[in-house]
C-alpha positions, 0 to 999 in steps of 0.5 A, a space after each residue: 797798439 794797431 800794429 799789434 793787433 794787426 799782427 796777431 789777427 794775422 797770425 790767427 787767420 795762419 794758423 787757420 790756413 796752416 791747420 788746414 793743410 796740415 790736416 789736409 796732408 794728414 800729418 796731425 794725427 791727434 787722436 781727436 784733439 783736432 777737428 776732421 777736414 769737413 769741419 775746415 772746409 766749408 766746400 764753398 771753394 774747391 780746396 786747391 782755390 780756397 789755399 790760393 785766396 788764403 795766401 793772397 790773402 795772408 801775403 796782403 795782410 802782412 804788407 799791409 801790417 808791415 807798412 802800419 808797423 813802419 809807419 810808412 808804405 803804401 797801406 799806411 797812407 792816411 786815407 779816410 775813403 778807405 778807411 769808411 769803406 773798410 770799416 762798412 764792409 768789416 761790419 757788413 762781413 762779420 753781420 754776415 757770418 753772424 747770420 751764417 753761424 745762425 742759420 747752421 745752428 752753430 760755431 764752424 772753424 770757417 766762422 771763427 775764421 771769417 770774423 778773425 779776417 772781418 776784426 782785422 778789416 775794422 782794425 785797419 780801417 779805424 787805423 786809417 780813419 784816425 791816421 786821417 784824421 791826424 793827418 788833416 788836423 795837423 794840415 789845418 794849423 
């Protein structure tokens, strides 16, 4: 079930990245049915910095969800450090973005977007408190 929910927190947060250059290029004329550049850009990053961390990002995560899918590699070592870790930044992150979506007054595409990265963060987290978990119960018998 991880594996799974790992891939397709992933490929929400590509179809953000990939809509967002799409838009960007001007190749999804839509008559309004996809929201303009200003509701994708939240103008914190210039744009060209912004695509790069999102690729980083989306390179990473699919590593990382590779390796769970495997069950092995070096984002599927049990580590209960990380894990915690994950999970504390997971929730700190989306508390976050929850006082950011109050303090617009409302939903952006960027909110969606920065909760669909912290889900993922608290899934692979879990994943590594419980791989830990069984890996040190197993170790102790």
């Amino acid at each position: 079930m991880t594996p799974l929910a790992l891939w397709v927190l992933l490929g929400l947060f590509v179809i953000r990245v990939v809509g967002q250059i799409l838009v960007g290029l001007d190749v999804l004329h839509a008559g309004g049915l996809v929201p303009p550049w200003d509701e994708w850009q939240s103008g914190l990053l210039p744009y060209p910095w912004l695509l790069v961390s999102q690729l980083l990002i989306v390179v990473t995560l699919a590593k990382a969800s590779a390796d769970v899918s495997r069950g092995r590699g070096y984002f599927a070592r049990p580590n209960r450090t990380l894990g915690k870790g994950l999970i504390l930044f997971g929730c700190v992150y989306a508390f976050g973005m929850g006082i950011r979506y109050w303090l617009q007054g409302g939903l952006s595409i960027p909110i969606i977007f920065h909760w669909v990265l912290a889900g993922y963060l608290l899934v692979f987290g879990a994943f590594h408190l419980r791989s830990a978990r069984a890996w040190y119960s197993a170790r102790s018998t």
